[in-house]
N, CA, C and O atoms as a Tinker XYZ file with bonds, in Angstrom:
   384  protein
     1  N    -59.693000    0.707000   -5.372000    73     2
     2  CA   -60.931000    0.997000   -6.074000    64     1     3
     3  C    -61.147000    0.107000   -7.286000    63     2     4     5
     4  O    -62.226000   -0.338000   -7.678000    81     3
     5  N    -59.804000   -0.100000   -7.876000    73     3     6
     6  CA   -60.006000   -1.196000   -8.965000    64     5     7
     7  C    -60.102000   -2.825000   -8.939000    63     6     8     9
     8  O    -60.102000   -3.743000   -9.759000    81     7
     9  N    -60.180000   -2.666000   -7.595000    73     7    10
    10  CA   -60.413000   -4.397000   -6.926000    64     9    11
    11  C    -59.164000   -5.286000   -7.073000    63    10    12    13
    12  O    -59.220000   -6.516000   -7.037000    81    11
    13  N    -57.722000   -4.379000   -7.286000    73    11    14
    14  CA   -56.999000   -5.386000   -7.327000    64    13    15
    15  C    -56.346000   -5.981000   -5.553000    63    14    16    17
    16  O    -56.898000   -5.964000   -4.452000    81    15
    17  N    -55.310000   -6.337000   -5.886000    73    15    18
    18  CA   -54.683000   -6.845000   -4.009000    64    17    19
    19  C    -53.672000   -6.641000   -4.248000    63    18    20    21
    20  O    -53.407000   -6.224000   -5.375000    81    19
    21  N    -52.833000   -6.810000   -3.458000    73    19    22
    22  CA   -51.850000   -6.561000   -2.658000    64    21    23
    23  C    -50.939000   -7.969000   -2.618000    63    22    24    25
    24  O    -51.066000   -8.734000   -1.662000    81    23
    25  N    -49.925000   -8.294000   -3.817000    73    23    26
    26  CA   -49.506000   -9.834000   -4.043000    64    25    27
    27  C    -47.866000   -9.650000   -3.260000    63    26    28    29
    28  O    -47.230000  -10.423000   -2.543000    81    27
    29  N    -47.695000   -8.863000   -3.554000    73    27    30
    30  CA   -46.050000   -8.615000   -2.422000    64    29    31
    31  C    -45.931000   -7.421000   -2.979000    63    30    32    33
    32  O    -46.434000   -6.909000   -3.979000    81    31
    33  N    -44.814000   -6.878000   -1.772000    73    31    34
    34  CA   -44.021000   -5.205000   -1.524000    64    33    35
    35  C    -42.901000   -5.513000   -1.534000    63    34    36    37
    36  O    -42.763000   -6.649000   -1.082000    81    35
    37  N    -41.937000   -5.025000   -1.852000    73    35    38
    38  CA   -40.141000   -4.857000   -1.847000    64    37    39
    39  C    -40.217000   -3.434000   -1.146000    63    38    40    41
    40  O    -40.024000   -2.698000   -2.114000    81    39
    41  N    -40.336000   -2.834000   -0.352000    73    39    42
    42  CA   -40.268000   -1.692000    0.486000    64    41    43
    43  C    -41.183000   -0.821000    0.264000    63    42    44    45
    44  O    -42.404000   -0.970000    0.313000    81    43
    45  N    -40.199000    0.660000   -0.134000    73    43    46
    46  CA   -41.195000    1.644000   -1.271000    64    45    47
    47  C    -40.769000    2.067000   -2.441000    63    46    48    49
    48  O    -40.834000    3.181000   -2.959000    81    47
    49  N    -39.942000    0.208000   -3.125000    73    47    50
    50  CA   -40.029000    0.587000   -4.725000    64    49    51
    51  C    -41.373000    0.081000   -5.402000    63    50    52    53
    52  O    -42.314000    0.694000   -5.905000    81    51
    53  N    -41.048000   -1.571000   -5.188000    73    51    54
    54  CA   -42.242000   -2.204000   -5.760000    64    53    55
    55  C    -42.825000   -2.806000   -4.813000    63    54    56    57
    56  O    -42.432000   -3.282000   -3.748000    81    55
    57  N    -44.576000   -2.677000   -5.715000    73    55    58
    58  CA   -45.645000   -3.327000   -5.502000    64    57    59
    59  C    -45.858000   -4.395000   -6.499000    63    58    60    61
    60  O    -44.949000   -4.364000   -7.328000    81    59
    61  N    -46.622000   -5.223000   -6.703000    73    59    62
    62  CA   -47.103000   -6.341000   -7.131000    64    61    63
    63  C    -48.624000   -6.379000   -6.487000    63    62    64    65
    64  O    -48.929000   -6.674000   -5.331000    81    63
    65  N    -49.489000   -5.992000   -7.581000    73    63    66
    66  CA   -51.192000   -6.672000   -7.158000    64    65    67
    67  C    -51.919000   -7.227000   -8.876000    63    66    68    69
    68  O    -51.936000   -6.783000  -10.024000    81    67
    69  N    -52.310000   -8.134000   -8.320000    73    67    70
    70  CA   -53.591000   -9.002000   -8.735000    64    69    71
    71  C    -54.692000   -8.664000   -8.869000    63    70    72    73
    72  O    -55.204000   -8.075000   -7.917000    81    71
    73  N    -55.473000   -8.891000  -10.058000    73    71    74
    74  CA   -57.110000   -9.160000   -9.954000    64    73    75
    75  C    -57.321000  -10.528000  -10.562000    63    74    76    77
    76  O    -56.670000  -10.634000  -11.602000    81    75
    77  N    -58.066000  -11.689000  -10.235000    73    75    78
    78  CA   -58.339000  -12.806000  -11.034000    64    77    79
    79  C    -56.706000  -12.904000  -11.430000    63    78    80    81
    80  O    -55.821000  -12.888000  -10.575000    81    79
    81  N    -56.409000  -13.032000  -13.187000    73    79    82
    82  CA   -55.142000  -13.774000  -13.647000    64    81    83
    83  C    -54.230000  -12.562000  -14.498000    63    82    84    85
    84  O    -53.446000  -12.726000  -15.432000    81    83
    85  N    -54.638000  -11.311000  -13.815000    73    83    86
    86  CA   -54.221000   -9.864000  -14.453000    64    85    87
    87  C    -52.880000   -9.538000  -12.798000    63    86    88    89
    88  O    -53.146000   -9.537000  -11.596000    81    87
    89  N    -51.640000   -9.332000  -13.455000    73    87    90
    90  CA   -50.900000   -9.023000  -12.438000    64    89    91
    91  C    -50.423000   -7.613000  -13.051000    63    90    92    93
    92  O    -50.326000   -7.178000  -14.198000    81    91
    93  N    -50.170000   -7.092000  -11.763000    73    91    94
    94  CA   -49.264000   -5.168000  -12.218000    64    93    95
    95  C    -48.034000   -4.987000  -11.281000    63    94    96    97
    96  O    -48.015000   -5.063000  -10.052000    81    95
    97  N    -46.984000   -4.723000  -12.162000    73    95    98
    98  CA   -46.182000   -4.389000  -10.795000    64    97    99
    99  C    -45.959000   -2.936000  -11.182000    63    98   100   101
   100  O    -45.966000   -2.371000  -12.275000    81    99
   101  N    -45.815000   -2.627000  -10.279000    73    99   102
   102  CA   -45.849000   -0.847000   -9.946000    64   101   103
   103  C    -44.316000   -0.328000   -8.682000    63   102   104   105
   104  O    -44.033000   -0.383000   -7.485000    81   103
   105  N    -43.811000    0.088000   -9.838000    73   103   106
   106  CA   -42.338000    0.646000   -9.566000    64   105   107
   107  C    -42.463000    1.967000   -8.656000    63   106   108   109
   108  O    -43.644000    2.234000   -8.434000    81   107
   109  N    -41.586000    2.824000   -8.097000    73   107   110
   110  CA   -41.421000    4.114000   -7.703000    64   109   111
   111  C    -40.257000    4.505000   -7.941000    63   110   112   113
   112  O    -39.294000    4.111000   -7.282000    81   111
   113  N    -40.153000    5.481000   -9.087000    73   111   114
   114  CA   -38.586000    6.005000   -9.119000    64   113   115
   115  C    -38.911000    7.262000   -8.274000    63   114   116   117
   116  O    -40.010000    7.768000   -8.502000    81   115
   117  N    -37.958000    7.975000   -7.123000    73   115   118
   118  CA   -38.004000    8.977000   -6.524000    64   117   119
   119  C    -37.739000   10.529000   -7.622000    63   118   120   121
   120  O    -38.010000   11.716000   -7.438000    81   119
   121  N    -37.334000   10.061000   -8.336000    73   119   122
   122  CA   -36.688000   11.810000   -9.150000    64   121   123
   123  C    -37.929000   11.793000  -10.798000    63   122   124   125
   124  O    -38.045000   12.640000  -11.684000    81   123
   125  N    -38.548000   10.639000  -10.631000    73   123   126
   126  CA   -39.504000   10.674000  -11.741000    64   125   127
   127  C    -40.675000   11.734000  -11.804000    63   126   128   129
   128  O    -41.608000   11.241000  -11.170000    81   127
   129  N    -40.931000   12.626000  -12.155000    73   127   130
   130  CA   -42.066000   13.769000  -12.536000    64   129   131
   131  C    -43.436000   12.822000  -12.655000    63   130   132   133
   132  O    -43.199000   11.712000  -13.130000    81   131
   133  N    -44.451000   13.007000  -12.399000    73   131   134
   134  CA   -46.028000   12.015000  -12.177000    64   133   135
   135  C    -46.403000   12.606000  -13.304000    63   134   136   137
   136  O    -46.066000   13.775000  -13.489000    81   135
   137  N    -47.340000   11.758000  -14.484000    73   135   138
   138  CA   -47.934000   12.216000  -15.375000    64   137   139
   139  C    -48.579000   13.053000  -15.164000    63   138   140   141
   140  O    -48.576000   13.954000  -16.003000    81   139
   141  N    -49.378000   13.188000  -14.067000    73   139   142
   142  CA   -50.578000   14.358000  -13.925000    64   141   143
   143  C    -49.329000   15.843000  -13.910000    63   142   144   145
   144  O    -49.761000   16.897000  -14.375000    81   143
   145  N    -48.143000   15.826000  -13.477000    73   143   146
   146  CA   -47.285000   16.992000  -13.197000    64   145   147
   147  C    -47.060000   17.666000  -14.431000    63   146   148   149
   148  O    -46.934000   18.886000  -14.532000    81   147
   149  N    -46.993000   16.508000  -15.756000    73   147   150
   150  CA   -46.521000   17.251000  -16.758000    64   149   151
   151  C    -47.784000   16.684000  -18.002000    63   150   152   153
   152  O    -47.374000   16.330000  -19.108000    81   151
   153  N    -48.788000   16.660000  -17.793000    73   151   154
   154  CA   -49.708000   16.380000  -18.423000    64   153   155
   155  C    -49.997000   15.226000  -19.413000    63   154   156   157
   156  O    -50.913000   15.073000  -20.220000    81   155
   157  N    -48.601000   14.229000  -19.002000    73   155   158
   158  CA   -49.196000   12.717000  -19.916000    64   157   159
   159  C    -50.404000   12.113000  -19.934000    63   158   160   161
   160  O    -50.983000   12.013000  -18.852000    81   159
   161  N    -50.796000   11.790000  -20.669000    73   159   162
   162  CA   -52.236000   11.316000  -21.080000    64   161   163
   163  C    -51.773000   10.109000  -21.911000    63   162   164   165
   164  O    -52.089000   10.311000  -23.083000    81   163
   165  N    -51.067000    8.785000  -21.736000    73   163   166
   166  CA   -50.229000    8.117000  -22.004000    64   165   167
   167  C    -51.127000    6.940000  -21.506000    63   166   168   169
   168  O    -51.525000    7.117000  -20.355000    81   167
   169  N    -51.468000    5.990000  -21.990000    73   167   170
   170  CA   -51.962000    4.885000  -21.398000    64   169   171
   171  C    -50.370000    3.245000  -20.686000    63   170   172   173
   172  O    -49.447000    2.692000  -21.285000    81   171
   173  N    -50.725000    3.171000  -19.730000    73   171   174
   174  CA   -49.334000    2.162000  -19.146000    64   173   175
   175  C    -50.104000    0.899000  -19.683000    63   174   176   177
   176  O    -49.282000    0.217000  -20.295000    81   175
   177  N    -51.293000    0.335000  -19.703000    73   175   178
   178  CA   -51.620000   -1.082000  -20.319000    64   177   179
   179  C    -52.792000   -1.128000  -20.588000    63   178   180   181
   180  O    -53.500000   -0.200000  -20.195000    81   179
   181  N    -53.454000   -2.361000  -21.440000    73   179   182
   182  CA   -54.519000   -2.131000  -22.055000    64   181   183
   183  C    -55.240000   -3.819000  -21.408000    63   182   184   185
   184  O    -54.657000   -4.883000  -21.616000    81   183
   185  N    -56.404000   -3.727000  -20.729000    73   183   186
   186  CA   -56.770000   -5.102000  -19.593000    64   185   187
   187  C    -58.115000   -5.244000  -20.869000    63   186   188   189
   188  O    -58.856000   -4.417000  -21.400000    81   187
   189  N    -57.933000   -6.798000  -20.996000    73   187   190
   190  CA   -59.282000   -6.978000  -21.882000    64   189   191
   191  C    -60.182000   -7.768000  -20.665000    63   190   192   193
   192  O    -59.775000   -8.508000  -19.770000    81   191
   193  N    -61.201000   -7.435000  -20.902000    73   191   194
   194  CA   -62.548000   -7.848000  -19.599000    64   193   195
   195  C    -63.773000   -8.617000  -21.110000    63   194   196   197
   196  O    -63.884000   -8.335000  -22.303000    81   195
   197  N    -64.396000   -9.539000  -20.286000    73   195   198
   198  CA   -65.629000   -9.881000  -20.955000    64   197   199
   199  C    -66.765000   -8.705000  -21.027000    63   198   200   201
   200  O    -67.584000   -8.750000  -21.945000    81   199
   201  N    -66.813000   -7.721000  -20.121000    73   199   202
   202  CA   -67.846000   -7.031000  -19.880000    64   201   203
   203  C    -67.509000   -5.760000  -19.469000    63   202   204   205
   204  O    -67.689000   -5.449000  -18.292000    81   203
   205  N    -66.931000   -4.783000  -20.460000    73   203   206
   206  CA   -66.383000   -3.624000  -19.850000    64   205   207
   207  C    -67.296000   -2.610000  -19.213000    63   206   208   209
   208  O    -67.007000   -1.666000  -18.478000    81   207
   209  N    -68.579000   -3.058000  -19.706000    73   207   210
   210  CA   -69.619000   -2.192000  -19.200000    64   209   211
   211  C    -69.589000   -1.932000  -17.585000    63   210   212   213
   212  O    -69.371000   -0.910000  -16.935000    81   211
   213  N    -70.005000   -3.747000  -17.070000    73   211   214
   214  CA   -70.411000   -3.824000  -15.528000    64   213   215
   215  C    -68.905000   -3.189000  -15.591000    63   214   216   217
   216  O    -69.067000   -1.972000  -15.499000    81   215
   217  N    -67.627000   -3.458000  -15.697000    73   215   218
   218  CA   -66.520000   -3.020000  -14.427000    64   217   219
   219  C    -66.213000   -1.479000  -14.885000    63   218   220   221
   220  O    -65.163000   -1.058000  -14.399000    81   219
   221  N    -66.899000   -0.572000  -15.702000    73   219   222
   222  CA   -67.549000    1.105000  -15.714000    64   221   223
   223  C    -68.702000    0.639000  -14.127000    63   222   224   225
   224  O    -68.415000    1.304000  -13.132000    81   223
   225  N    -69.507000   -0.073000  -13.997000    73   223   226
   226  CA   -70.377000    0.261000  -12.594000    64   225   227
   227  C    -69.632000    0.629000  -11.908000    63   226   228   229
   228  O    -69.386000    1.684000  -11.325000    81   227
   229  N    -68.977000   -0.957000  -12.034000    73   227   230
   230  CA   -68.037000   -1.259000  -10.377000    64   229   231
   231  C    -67.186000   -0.082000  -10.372000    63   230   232   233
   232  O    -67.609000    0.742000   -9.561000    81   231
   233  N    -66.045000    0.329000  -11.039000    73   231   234
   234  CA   -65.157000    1.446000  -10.555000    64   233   235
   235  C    -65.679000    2.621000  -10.096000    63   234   236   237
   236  O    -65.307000    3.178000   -9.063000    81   235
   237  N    -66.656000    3.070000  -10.943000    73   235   238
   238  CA   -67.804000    4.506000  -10.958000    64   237   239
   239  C    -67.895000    4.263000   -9.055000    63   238   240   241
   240  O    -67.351000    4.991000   -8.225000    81   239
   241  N    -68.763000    3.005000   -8.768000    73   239   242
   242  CA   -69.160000    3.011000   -7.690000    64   241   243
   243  C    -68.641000    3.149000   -6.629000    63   242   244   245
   244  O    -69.202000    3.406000   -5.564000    81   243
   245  N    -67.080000    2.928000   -6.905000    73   243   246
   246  CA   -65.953000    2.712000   -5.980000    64   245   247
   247  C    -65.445000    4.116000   -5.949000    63   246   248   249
   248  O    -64.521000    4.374000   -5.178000    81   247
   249  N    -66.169000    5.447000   -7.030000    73   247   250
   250  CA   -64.976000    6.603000   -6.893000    64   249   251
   251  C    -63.767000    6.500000   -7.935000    63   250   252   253
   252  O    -62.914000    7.378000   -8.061000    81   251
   253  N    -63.808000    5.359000   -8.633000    73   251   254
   254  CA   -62.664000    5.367000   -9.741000    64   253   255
   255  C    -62.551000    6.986000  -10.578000    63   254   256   257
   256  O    -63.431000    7.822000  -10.782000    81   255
   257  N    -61.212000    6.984000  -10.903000    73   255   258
   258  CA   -61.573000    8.051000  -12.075000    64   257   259
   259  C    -61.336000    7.587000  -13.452000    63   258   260   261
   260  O    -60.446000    7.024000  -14.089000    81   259
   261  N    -62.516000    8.064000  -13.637000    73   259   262
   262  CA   -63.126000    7.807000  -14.915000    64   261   263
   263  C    -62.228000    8.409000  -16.179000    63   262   264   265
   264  O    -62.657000    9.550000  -16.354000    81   263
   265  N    -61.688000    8.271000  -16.667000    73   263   266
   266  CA   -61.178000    9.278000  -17.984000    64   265   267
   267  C    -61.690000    9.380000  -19.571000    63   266   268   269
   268  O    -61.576000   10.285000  -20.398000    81   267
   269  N    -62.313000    8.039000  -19.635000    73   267   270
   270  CA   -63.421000    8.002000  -20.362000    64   269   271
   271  C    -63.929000    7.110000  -20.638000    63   270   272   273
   272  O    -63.442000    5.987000  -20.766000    81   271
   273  N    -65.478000    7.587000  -20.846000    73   271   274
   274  CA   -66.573000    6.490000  -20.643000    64   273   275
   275  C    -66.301000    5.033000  -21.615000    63   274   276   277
   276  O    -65.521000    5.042000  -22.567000    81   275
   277  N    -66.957000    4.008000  -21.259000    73   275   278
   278  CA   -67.343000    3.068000  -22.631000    64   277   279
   279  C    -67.551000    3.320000  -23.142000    63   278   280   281
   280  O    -68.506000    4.071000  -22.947000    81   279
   281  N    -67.041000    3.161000  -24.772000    73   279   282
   282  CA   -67.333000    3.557000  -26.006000    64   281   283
   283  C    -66.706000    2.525000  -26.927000    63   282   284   285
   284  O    -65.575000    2.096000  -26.701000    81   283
   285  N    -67.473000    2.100000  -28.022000    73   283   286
   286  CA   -67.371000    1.359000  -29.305000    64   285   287
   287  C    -66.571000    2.319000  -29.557000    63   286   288   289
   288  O    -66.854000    3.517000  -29.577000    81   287
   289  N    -65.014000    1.568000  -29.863000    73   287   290
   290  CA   -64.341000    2.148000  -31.234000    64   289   291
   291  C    -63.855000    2.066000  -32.560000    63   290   292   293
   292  O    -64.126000    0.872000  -32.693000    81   291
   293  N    -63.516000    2.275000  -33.299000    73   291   294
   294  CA   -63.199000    1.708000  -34.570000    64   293   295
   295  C    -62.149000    0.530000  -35.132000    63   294   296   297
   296  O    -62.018000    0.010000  -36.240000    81   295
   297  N    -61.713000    0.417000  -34.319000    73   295   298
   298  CA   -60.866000   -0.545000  -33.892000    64   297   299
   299  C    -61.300000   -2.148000  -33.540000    63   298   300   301
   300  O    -60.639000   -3.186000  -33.524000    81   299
   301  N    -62.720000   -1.852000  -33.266000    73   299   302
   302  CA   -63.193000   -3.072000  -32.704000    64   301   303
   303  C    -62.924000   -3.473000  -31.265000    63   302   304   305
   304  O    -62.866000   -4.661000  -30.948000    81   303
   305  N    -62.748000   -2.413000  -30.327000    73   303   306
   306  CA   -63.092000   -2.565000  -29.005000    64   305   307
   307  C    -63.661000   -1.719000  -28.474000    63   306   308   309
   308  O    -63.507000   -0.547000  -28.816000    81   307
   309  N    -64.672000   -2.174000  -27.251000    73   307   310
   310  CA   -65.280000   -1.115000  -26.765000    64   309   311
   311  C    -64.556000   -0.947000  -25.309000    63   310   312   313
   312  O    -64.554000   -1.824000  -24.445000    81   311
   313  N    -63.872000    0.483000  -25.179000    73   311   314
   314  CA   -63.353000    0.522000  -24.341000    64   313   315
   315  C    -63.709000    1.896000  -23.317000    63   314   316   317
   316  O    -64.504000    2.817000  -23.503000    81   315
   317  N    -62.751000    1.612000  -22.144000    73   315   318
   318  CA   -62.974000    2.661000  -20.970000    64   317   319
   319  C    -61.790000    3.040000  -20.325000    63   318   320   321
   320  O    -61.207000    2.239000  -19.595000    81   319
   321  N    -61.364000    4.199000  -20.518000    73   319   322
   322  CA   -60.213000    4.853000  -19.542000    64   321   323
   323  C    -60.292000    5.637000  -18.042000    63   322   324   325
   324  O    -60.900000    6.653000  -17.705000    81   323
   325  N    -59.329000    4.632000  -17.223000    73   323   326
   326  CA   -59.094000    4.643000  -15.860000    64   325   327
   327  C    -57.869000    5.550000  -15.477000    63   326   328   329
   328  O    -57.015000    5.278000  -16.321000    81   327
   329  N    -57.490000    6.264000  -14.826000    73   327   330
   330  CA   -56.526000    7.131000  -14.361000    64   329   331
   331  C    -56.240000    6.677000  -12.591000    63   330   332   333
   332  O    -57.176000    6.345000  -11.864000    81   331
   333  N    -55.001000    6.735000  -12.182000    73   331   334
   334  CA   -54.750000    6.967000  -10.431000    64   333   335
   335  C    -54.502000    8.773000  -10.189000    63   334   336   337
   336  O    -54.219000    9.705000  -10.941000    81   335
   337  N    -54.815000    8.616000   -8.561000    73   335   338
   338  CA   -54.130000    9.734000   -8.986000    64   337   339
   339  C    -53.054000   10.815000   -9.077000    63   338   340   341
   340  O    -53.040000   12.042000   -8.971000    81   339
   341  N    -51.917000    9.594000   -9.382000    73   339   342
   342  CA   -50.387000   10.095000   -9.637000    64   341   343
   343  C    -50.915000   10.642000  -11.202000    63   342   344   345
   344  O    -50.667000   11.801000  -11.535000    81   343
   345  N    -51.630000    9.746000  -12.089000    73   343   346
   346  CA   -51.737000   10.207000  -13.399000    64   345   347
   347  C    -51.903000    9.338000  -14.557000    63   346   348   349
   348  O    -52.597000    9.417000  -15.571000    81   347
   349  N    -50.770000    8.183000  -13.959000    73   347   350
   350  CA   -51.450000    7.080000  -14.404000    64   349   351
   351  C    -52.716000    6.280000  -15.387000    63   350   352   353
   352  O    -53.792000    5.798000  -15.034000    81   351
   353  N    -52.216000    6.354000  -16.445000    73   351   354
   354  CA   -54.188000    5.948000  -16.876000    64   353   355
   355  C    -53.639000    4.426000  -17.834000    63   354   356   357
   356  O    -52.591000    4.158000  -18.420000    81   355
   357  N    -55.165000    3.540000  -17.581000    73   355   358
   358  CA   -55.428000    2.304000  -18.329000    64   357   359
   359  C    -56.327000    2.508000  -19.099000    63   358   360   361
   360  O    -56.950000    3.566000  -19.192000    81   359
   361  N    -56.573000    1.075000  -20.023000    73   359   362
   362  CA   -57.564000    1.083000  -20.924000    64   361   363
   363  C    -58.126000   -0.385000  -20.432000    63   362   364   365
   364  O    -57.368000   -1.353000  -20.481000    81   363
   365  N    -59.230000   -0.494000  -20.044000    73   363   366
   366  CA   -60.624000   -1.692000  -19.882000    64   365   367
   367  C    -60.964000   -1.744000  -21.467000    63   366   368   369
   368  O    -61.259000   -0.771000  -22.161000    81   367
   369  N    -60.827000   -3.454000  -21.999000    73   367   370
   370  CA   -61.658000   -3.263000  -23.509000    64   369   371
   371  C    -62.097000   -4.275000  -22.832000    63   370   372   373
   372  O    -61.786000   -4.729000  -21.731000    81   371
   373  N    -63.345000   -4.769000  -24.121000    73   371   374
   374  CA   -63.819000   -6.128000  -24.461000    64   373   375
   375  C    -63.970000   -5.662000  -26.314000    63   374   376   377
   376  O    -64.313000   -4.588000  -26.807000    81   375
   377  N    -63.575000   -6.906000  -26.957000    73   375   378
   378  CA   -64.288000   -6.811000  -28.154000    64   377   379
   379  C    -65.163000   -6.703000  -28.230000    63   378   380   381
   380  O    -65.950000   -6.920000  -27.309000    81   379
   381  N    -65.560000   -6.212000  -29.648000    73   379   382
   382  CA   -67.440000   -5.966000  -30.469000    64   381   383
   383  C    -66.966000   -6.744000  -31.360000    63   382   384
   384  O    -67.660000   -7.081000  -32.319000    81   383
Protein backbone atom coordinates (compact mmCIF):
# COMPACT_ATOMS: atom_id res chain seq x y z
CA UNK A 1 0.00 0.00 0.00
CA UNK A 2 2.98 2.18 0.64
CA UNK A 3 4.41 1.60 -2.85
CA UNK A 4 7.42 0.10 -1.63
CA UNK A 5 9.00 -3.50 -3.39
CA UNK A 6 10.24 -6.29 -2.62
CA UNK A 7 14.47 -5.87 -2.87
CA UNK A 8 15.36 -9.45 -1.33
CA UNK A 9 13.99 -12.15 1.39
CA UNK A 10 16.33 -14.29 3.67
CA UNK A 11 13.33 -16.74 4.37
CA UNK A 12 10.87 -15.61 7.15
CA UNK A 13 13.35 -13.41 8.99
CA UNK A 14 14.21 -10.65 6.67
CA UNK A 15 12.74 -8.55 4.14
CA UNK A 16 14.41 -5.73 2.37
CA UNK A 17 12.02 -3.20 0.20
CA UNK A 18 12.59 -0.02 -1.59
CA UNK A 19 10.78 3.06 -2.69
CA UNK A 20 12.89 5.46 -5.08
CA UNK A 21 16.38 5.79 -2.69
CA UNK A 22 14.42 4.95 0.81
CA UNK A 23 15.39 1.23 1.81
CA UNK A 24 13.64 -0.81 5.03
CA UNK A 25 14.66 -3.92 6.21
CA UNK A 26 12.12 -5.59 8.23
CA UNK A 27 13.20 -8.33 10.69
CA UNK A 28 10.80 -11.11 12.37
CA UNK A 29 11.68 -12.15 15.80
CA UNK A 30 9.21 -15.18 16.56
CA UNK A 31 8.79 -14.60 20.58
CA UNK A 32 8.52 -10.67 19.96
CA UNK A 33 4.90 -9.25 21.24
CA UNK A 34 3.50 -6.75 17.97
CA UNK A 35 3.04 -3.21 19.02
CA UNK A 36 -0.60 -3.24 18.34
CA UNK A 37 -0.56 -6.37 21.26
CA UNK A 38 0.76 -4.15 23.84
CA UNK A 39 -0.19 -0.77 22.68
CA UNK A 40 3.16 0.92 21.35
CA UNK A 41 2.54 3.95 19.63
CA UNK A 42 6.36 4.21 18.99
CA UNK A 43 7.37 5.52 15.67
CA UNK A 44 10.36 2.86 13.83
CA UNK A 45 11.53 5.87 11.25
CA UNK A 46 10.90 9.18 10.16
CA UNK A 47 10.86 9.32 5.69
CA UNK A 48 11.23 13.01 4.55
CA UNK A 49 9.10 13.41 1.10
CA UNK A 50 8.95 16.76 -0.95
CA UNK A 51 5.19 16.59 -0.74
CA UNK A 52 3.70 14.91 2.21
CA UNK A 53 0.42 16.01 1.23
CA UNK A 54 0.02 14.04 -2.34
CA UNK A 55 1.64 10.68 -0.57
CA UNK A 56 -1.59 11.33 2.42
CA UNK A 57 -3.70 10.82 -1.29
CA UNK A 58 -1.74 8.07 -2.44
CA UNK A 59 -1.76 5.86 0.84
CA UNK A 60 -5.52 7.04 1.83
CA UNK A 61 -6.26 5.68 -1.69
CA UNK A 62 -4.48 2.53 -1.33
CA UNK A 63 -6.35 1.74 2.25
CA UNK A 64 -3.18 2.84 4.17
CA UNK A 65 -3.72 3.36 7.82
CA UNK A 66 -3.73 6.52 8.54
CA UNK A 67 -2.65 7.38 12.21
CA UNK A 68 -2.51 10.84 11.65
CA UNK A 69 -3.38 13.29 9.29
CA UNK A 70 -0.88 16.07 7.78
CA UNK A 71 -0.26 18.54 10.05
CA UNK A 72 2.22 21.61 10.46
CA UNK A 73 4.16 21.10 13.54
CA UNK A 74 6.16 23.09 15.71
CA UNK A 75 9.06 21.69 14.95
CA UNK A 76 9.03 22.76 11.47
CA UNK A 77 7.68 19.74 9.74
CA UNK A 78 4.60 18.98 8.37
CA UNK A 79 3.98 15.59 8.99
CA UNK A 80 1.75 12.28 8.66
CA UNK A 81 1.56 9.03 10.62
CA UNK A 82 1.38 5.58 8.91
CA UNK A 83 0.84 2.32 10.94
CA UNK A 84 0.98 -1.72 9.43
CA UNK A 85 -1.00 -3.84 10.74
CA UNK A 86 1.33 -5.66 13.15
CA UNK A 87 1.46 -1.99 14.73
CA UNK A 88 4.15 -0.66 13.37
CA UNK A 89 3.90 3.13 12.71
CA UNK A 90 6.10 5.83 10.53
CA UNK A 91 6.34 9.38 10.18
CA UNK A 92 6.04 11.05 6.27
CA UNK A 93 7.53 14.82 6.81
CA UNK A 94 8.45 17.50 4.42
CA UNK A 95 9.68 20.78 5.85
CA UNK A 96 7.71 24.24 6.23
Amino acid sequence: MLGFTLEWKDGDRWNALKRGQVRINLGRCSDARLPAEIDDHNDFGLFMTSDVDQLHREFAAKGAIIVSLPADRPWGFREMGVAIPEGHRMMFAQAI
